[in-house]
MARBA-3410 file (N, C-alpha, C, O; in Angstrom, 1 decimal):
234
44.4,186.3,-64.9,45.3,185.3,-64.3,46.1,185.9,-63.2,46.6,187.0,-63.2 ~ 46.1,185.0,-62.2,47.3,186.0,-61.0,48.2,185.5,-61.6,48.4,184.8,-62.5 ~ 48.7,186.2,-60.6,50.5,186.0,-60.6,51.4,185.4,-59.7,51.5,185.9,-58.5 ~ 52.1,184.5,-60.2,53.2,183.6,-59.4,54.4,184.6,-59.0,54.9,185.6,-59.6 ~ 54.9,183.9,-57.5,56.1,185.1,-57.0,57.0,183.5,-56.5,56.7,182.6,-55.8
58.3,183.8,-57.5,59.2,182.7,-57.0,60.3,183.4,-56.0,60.5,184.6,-56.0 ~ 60.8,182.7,-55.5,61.7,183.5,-54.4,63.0,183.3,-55.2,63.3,182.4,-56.0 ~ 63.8,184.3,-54.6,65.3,184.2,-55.6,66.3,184.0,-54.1,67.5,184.2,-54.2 ~ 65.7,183.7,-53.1,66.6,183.5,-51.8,67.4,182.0,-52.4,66.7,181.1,-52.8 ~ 69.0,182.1,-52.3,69.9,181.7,-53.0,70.2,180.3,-51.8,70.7,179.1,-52.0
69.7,180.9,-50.4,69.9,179.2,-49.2,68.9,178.4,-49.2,69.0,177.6,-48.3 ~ 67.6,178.3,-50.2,66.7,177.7,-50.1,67.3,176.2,-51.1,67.0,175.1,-50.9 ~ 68.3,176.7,-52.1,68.6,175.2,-53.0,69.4,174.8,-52.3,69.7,173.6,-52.5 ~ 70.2,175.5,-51.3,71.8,174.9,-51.0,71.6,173.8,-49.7,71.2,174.3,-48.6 ~ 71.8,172.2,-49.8,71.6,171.4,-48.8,72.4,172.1,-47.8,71.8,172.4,-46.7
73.5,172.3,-47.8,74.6,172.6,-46.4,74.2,173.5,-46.0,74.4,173.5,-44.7 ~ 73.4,174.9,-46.5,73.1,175.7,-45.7,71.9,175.1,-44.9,71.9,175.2,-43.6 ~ 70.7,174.3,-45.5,69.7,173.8,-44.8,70.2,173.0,-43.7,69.7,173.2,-42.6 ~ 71.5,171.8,-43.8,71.7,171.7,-42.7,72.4,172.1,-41.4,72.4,171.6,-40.2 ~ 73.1,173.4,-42.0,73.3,174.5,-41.3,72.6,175.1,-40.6,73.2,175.7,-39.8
71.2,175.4,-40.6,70.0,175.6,-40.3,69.5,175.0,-39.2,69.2,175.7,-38.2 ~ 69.5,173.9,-39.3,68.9,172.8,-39.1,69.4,172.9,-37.3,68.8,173.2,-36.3 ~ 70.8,172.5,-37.5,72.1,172.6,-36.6,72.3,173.6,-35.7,72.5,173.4,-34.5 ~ 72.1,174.8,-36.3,71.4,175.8,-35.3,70.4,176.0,-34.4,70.5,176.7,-33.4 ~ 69.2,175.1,-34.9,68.3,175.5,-34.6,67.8,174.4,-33.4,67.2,174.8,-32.5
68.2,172.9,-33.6,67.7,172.2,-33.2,69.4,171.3,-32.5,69.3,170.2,-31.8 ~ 70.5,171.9,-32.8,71.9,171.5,-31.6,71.9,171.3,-30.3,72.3,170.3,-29.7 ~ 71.2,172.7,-29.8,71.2,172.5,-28.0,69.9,171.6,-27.2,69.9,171.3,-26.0 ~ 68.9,171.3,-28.4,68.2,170.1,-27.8,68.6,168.8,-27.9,68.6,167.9,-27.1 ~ 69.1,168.8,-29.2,70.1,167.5,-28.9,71.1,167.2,-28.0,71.1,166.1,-27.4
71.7,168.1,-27.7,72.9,167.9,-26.8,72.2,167.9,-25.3,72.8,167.2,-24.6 ~ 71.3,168.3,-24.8,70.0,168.0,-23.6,69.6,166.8,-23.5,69.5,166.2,-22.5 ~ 69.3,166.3,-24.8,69.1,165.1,-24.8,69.8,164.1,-24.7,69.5,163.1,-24.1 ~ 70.9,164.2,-25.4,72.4,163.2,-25.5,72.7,163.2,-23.8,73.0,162.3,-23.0 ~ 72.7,164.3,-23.6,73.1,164.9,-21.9,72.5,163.9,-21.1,73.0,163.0,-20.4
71.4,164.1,-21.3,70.4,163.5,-20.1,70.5,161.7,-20.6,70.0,160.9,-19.8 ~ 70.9,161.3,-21.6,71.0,159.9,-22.1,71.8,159.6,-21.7,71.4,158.6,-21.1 ~ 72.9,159.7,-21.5,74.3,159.9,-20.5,73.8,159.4,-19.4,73.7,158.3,-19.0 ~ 73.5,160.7,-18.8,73.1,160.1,-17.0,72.3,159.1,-16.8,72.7,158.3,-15.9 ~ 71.0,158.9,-17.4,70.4,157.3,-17.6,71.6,156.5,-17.4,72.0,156.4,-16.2
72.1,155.9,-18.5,72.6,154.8,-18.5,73.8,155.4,-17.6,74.5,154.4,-18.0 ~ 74.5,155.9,-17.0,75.6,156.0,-16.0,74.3,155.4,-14.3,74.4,154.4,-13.5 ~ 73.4,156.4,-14.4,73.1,156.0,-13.0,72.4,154.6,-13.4,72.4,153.9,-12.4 ~ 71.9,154.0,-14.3,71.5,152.6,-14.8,71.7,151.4,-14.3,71.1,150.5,-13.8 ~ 73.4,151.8,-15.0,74.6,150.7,-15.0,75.3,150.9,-13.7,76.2,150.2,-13.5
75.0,151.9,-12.7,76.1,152.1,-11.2,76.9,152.5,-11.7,77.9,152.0,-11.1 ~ 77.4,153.3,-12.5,78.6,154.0,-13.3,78.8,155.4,-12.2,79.8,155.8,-11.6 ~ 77.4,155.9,-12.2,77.6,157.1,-11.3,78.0,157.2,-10.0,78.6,158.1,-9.5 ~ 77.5,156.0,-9.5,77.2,156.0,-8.0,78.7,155.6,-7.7,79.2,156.0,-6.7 ~ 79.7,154.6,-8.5,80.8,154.4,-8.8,82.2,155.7,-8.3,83.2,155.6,-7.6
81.5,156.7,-9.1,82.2,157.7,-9.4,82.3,158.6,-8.8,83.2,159.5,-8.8 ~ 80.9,158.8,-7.7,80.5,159.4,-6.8,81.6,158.9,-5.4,82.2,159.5,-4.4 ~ 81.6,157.8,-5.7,82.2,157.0,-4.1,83.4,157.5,-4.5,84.1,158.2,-3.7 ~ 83.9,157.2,-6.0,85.9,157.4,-5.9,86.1,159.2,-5.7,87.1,159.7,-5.3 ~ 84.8,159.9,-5.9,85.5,161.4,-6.0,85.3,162.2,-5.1,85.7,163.3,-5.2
84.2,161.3,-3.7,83.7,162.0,-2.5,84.1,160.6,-1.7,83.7,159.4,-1.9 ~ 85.1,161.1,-0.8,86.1,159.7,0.1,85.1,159.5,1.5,84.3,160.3,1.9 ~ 85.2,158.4,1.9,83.9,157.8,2.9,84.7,158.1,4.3,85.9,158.1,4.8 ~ 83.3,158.5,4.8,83.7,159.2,6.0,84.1,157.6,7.1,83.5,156.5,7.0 ~ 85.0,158.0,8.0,85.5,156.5,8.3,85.1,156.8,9.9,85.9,157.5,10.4
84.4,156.5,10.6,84.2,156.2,12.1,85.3,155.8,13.1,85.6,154.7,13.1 ~ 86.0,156.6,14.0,87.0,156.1,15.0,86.2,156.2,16.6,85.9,157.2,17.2 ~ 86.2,155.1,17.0,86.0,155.4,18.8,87.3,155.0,19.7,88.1,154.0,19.8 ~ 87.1,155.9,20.2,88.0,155.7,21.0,88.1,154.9,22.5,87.5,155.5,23.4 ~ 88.6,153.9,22.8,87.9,153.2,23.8,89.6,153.5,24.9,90.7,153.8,24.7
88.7,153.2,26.1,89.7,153.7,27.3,90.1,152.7,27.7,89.4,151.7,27.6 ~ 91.5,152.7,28.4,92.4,151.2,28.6,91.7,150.9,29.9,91.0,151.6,30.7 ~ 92.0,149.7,29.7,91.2,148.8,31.0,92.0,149.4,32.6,93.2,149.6,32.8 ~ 91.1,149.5,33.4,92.0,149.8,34.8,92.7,149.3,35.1,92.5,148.1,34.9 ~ 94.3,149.5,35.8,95.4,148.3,36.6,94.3,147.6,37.7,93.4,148.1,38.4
94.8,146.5,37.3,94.2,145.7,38.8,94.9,146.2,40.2,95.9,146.8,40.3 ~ 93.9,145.8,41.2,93.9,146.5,42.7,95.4,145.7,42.9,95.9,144.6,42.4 ~ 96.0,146.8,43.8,97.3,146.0,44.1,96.8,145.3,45.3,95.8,145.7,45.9 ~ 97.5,144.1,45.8,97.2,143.4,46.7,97.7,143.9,48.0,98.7,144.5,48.3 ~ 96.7,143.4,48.7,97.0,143.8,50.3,98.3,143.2,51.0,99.1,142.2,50.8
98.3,144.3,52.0,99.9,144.0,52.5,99.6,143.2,53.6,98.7,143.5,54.4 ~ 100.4,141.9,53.9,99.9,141.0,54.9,100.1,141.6,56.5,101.0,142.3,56.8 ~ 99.3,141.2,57.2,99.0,141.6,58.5,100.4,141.4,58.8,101.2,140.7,58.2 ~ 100.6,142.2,59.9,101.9,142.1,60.9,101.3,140.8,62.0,100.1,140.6,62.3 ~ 102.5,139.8,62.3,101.8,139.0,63.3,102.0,139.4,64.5,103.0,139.9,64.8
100.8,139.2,65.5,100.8,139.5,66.4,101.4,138.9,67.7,101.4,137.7,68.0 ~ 101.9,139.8,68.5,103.0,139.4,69.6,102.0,138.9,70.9,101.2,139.7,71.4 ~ 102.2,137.6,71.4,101.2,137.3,72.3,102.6,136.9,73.5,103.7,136.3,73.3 ~ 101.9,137.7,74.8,102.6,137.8,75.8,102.5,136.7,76.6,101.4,136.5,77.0 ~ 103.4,135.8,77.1,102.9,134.5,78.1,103.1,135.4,79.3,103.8,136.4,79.3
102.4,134.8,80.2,102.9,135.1,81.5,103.7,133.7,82.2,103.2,132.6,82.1 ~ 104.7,134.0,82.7,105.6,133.3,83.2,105.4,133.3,85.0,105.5,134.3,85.8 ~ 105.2,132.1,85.1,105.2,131.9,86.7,106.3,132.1,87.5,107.5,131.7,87.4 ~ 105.9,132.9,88.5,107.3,133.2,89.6,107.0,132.5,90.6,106.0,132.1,91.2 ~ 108.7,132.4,90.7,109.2,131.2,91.6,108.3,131.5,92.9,108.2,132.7,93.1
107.8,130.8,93.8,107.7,131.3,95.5,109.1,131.8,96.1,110.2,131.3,96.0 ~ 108.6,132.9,96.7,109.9,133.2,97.9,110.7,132.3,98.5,110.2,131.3,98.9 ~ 112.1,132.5,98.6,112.5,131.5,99.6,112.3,131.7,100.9,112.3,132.9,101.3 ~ 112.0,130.7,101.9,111.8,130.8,102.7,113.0,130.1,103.7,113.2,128.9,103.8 ~ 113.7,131.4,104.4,114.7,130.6,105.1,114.5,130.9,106.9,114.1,131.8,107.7
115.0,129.7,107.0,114.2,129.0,108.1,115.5,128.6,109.1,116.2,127.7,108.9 ~ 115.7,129.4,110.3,116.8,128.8,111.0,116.6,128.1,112.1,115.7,128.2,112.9 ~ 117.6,127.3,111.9,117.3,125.8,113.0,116.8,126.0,114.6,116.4,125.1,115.3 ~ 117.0,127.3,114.7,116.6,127.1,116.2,115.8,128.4,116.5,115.7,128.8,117.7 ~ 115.0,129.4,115.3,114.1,129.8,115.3,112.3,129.4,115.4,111.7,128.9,114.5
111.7,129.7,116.5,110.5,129.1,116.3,110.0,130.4,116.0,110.2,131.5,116.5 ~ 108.9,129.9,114.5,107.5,130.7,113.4,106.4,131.0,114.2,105.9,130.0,114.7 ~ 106.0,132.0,114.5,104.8,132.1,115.0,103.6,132.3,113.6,103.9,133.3,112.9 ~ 102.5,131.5,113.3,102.2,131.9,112.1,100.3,131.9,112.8,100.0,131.5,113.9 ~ 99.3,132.6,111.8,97.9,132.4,112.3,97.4,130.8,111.7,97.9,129.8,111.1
96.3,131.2,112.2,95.6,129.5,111.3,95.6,129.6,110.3,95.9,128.7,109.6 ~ 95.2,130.5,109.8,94.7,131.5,108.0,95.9,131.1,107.4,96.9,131.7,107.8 ~ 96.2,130.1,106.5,96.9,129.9,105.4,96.5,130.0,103.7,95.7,129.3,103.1 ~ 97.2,131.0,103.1,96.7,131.2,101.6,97.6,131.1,100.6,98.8,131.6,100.7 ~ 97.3,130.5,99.7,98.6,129.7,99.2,98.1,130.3,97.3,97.2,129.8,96.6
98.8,131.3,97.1,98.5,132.2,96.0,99.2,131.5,94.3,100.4,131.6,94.2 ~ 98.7,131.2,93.5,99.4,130.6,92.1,98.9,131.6,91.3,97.8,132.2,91.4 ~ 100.1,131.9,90.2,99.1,132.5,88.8,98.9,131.5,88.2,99.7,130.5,88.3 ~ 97.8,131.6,87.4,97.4,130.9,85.9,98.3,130.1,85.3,99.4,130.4,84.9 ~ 97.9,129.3,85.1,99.6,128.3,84.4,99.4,128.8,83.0,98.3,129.2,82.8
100.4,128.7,81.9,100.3,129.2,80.4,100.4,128.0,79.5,99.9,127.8,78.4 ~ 101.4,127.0,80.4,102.0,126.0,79.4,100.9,124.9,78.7,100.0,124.3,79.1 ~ 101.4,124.8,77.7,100.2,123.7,77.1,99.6,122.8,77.9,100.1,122.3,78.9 ~ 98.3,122.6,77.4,98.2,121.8,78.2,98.2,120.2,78.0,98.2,119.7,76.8 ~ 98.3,119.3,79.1,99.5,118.3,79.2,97.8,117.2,79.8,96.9,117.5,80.6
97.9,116.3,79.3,96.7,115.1,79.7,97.7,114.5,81.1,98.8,114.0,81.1 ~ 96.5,114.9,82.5,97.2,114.1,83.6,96.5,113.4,84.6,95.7,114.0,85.3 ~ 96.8,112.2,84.7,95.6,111.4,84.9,94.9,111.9,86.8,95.8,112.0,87.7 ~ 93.8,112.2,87.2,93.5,112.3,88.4,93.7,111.8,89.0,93.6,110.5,88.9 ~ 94.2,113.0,90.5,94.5,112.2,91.5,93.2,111.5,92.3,92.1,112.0,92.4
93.7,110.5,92.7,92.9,109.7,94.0,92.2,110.3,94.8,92.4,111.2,95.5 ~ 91.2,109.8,94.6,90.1,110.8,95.4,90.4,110.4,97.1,90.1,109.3,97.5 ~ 90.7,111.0,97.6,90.3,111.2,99.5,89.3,111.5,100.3,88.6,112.4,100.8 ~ 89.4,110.0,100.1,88.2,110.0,101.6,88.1,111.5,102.8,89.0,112.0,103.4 ~ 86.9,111.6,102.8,86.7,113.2,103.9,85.9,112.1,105.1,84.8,111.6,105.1
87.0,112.1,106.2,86.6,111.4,107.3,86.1,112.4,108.4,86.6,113.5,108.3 ~ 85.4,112.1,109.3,84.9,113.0,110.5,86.2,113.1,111.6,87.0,112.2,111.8 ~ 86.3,114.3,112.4,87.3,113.7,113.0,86.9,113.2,114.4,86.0,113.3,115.2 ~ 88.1,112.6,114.2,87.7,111.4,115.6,87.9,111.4,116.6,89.0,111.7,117.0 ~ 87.0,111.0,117.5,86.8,111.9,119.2,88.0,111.4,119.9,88.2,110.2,120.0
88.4,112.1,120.3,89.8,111.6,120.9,89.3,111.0,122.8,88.6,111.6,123.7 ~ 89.9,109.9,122.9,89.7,109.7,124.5,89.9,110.6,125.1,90.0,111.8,124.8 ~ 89.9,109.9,126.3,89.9,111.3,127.7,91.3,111.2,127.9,91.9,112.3,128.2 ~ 92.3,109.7,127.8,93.7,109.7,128.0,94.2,110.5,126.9,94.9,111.4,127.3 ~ 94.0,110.5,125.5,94.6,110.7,124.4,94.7,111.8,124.5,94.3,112.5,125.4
95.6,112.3,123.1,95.8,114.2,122.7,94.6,114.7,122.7,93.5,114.3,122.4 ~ 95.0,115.9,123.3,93.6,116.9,122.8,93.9,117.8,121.8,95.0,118.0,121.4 ~ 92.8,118.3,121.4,92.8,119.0,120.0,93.1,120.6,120.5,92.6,121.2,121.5 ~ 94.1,121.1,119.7,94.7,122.5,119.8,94.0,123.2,118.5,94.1,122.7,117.3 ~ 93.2,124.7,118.8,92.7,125.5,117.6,93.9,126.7,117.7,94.6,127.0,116.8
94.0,127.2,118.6,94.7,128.5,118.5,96.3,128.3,118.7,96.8,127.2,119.0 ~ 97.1,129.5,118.5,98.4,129.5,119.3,99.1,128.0,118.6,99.3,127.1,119.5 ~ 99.3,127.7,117.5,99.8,126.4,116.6,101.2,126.9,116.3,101.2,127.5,115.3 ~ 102.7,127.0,117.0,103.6,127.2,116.7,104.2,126.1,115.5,103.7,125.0,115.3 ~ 105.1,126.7,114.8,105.7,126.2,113.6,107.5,126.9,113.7,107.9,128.0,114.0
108.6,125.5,113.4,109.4,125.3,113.2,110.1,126.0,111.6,110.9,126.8,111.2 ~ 109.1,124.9,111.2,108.9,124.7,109.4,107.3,125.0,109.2,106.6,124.3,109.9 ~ 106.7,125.6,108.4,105.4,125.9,108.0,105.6,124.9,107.0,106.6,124.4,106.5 ~ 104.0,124.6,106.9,103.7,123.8,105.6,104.0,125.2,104.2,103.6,126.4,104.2 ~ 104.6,124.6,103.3,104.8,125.2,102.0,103.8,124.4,100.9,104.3,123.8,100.0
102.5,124.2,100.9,102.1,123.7,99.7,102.5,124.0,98.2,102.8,125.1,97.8 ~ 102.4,122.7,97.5,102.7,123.0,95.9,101.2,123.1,95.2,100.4,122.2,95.2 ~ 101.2,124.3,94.7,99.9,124.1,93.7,100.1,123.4,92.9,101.2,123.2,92.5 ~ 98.9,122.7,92.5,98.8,121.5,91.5,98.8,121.9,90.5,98.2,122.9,90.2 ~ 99.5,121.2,89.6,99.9,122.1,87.6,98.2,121.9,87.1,97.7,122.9,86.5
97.3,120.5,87.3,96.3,120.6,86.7,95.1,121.4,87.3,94.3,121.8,86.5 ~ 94.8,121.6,88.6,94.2,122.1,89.9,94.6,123.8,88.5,93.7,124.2,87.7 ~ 95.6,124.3,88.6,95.9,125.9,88.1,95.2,125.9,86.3,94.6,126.8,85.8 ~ 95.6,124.5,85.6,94.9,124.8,84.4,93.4,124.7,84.6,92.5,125.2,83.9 ~ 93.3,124.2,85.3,91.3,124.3,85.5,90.5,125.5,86.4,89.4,125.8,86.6
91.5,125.9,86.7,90.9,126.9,87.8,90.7,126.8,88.3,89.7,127.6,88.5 ~ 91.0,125.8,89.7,90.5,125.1,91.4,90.8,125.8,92.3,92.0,126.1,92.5 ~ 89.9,126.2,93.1,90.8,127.4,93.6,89.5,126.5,95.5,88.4,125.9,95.5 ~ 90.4,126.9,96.7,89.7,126.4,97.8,90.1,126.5,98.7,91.3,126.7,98.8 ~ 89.4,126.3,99.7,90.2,126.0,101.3,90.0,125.4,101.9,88.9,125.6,102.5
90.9,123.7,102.4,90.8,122.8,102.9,91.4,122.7,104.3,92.6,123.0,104.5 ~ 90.5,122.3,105.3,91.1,122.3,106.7,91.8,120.5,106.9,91.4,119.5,106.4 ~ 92.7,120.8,107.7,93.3,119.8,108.5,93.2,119.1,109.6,92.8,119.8,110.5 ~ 93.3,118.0,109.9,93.2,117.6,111.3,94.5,117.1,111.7,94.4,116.0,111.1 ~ 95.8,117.0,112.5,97.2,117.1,112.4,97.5,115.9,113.6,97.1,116.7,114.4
97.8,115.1,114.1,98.5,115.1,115.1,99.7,115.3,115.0,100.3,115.1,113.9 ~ 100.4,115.7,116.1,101.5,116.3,116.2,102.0,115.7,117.4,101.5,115.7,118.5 ~ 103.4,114.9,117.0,103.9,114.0,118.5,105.1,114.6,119.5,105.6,115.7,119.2 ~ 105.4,114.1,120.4,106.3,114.9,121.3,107.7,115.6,120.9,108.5,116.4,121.5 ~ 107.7,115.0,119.6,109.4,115.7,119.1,108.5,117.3,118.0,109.1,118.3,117.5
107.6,117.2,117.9,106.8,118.2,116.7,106.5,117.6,115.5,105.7,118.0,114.7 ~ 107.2,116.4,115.5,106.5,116.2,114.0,105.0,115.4,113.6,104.3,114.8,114.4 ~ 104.9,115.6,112.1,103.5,115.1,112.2,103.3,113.6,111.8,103.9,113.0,110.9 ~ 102.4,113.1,112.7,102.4,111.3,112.9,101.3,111.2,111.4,101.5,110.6,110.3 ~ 100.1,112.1,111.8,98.6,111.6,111.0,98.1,112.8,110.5,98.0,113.7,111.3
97.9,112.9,109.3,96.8,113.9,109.1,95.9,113.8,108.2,96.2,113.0,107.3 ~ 94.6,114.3,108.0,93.3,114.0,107.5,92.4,115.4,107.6,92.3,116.2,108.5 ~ 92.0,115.2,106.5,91.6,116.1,105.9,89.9,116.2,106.6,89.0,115.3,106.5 ~ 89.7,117.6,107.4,88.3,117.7,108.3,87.0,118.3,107.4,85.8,118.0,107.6 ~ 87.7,119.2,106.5,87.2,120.0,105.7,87.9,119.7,104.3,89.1,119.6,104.3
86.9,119.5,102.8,87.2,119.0,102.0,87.0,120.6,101.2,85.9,121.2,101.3 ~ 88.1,121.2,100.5,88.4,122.2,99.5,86.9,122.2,98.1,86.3,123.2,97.6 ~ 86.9,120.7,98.0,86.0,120.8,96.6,86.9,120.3,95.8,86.5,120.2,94.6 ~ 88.3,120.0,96.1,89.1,119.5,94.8,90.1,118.5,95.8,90.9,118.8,96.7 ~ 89.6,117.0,94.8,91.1,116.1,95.9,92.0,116.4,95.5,93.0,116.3,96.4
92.4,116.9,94.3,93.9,117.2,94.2,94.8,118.3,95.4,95.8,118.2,96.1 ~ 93.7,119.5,95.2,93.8,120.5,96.3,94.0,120.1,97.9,94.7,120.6,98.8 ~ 93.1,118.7,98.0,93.8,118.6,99.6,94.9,117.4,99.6,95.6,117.1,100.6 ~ 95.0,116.8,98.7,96.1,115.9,98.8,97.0,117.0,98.7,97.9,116.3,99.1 ~ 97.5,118.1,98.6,98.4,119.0,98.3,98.7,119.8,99.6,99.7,120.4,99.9
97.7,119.7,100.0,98.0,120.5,101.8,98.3,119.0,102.4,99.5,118.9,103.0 ~ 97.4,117.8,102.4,98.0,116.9,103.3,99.6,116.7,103.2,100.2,116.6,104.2 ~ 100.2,116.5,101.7,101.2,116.8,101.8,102.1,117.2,102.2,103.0,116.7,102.9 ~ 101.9,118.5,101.9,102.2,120.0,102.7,102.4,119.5,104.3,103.6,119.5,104.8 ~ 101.4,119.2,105.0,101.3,119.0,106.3,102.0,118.3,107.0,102.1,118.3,108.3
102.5,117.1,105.9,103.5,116.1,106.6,105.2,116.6,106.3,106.1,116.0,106.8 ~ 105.4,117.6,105.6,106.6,117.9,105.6,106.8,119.0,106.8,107.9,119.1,107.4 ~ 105.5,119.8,107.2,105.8,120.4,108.6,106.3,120.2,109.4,106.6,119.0,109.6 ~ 106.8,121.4,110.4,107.9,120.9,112.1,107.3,121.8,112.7,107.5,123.0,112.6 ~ 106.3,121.2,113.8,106.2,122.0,114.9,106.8,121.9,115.9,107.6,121.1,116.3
106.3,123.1,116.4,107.0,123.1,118.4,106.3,122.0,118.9,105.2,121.8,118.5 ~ 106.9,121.1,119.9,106.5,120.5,120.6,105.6,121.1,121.4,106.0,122.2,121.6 ~ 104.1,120.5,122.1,103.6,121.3,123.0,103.9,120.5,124.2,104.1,119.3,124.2 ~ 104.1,121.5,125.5,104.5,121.4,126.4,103.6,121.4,127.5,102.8,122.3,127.7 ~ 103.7,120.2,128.4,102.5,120.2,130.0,102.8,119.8,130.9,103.0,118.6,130.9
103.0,120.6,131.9,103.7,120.5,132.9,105.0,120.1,132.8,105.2,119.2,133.6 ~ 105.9,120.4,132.2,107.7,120.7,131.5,107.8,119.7,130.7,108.9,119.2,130.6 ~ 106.7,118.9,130.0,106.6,117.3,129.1,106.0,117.6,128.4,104.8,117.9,128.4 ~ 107.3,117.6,127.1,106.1,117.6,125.7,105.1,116.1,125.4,105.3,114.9,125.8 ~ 104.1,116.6,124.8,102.9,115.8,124.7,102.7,115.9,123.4,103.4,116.6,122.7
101.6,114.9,122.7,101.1,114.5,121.9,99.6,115.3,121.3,98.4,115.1,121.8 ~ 100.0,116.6,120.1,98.3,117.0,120.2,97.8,116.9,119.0,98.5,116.8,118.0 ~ 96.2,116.9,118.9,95.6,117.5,117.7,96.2,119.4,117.3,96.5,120.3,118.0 ~ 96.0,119.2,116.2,96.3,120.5,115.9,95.2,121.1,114.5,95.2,120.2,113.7 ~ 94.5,122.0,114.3,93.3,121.9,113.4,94.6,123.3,112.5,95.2,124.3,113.0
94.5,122.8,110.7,95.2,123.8,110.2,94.3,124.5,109.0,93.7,123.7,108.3 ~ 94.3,125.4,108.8,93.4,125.6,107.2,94.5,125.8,106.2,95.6,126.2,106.7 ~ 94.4,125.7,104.8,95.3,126.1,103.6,94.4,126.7,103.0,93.2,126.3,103.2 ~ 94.4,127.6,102.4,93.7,128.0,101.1,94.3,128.3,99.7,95.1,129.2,99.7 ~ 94.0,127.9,99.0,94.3,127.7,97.9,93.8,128.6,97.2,92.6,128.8,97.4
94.5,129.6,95.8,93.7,130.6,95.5,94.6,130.8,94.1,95.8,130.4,94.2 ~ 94.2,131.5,92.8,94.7,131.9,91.7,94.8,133.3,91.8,93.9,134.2,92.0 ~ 96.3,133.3,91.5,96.0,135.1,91.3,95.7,135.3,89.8,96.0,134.7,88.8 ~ 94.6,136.9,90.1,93.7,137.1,88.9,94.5,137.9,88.2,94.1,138.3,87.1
END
């Protein structure tokens, strides 16, 4: 017959040592496992992700934006500009003594500046007839060209509208001239191009005083031929 071998090891009856045993041997897989059962249900339920946000602070984004430009400052207003008139001068005086006689040429030029003043609506003068002149009989005056003495010269007035338009000319005369010097008739032989312009010498021509002409120690009655010209200074 064999023989039986019983063991006399005294932790084999005792439960607390077995589960002392037990505890040792098989504790740190439990706790691995409990461990890892943990994190399951934390990352599961959002528990982690929770805890993660409260114990790592969120990075926060700043830009920085740049202030808007000042607006353009406004322009400084123009200075106004100084506009110069030109102002008309008087004509010379012309003095004239009573018992001086003028010797003057035929060449008459009768100089205006530019007029400035506004201008003024004025109705045109009358146009003048440009007549031929008229053959004088054989008894009548004869016509004088040269050597035309003057007491008083004609002073024409430029015309205010004649200067705002720019008329500028030279108009001849045809004069008689009676035994005392003054003038009876005159008419216009040569027309300027502007009636205002020769109404302005015929004018002119009748305020004249000539020398009487003299024939055989008797003043007489003559034609006398005069030019004016009329002209703007530039």
């Amino acid at each position: 017959m064999s023989a039986m071998t019983f063991s006399t090891d005294a932790g084999m009856g005792d439960p607390t040592a077995v589960v002392a045993k037990l505890r040792a041997k098989f504790g740190p897989f439990a706790a691995v496992v409990a461990i890892h059962a943990v994190l399951f249900y934390l990352i599961s339920s959002g528990l982690l992700h929770r805890m993660v946000e409260v114990a790592i602070p969120q990075a926060v984004m700043v830009t920085l934006v740049a202030p808007p430009p000042p607006p353009p400052k406004p322009a400084a207003p123009a200075a106004p500009k100084t506009v110069s008139i030109a102002r008309l001068r008087p004509p010379p005086p012309v003095i004239v003594p009573p018992t001086q006689i003028v010797q003057t040429p035929l060449q008459n030029t009768i100089t205006a500046s530019p007029a400035s003043a506004p201008a003024v609506t004025e109705a045109p003068a009358p146009p003048v007839a440009v007549a031929a002149p008229p053959a004088p009989p054989a008894a009548g005056p004869k016509t004088i060209t040269s050597g035309v003495e003057y007491i008083q010269p004609p002073q024409p007035v430029y015309p205010t509208m004649s200067k705002r338009m720019g008329e500028q000319g030279k108009v001849v005369l045809l004069i008689l001239v009676n035994e005392k010097g003054m003038p009876d008739q005159v008419k216009v032989q040569s027309s300027s191009g502007s009636s205002r312009l020769d109404e302005a010498g015929r004018q002119a021509a009748l305020r004249a005083v000539f020398k009487p002409h003299v024939e055989d120690g008797h003043p007489v009655s003559v034609y006398v031929i005069v030019p004016l010209t009329f002209q703007l200074a530039s």
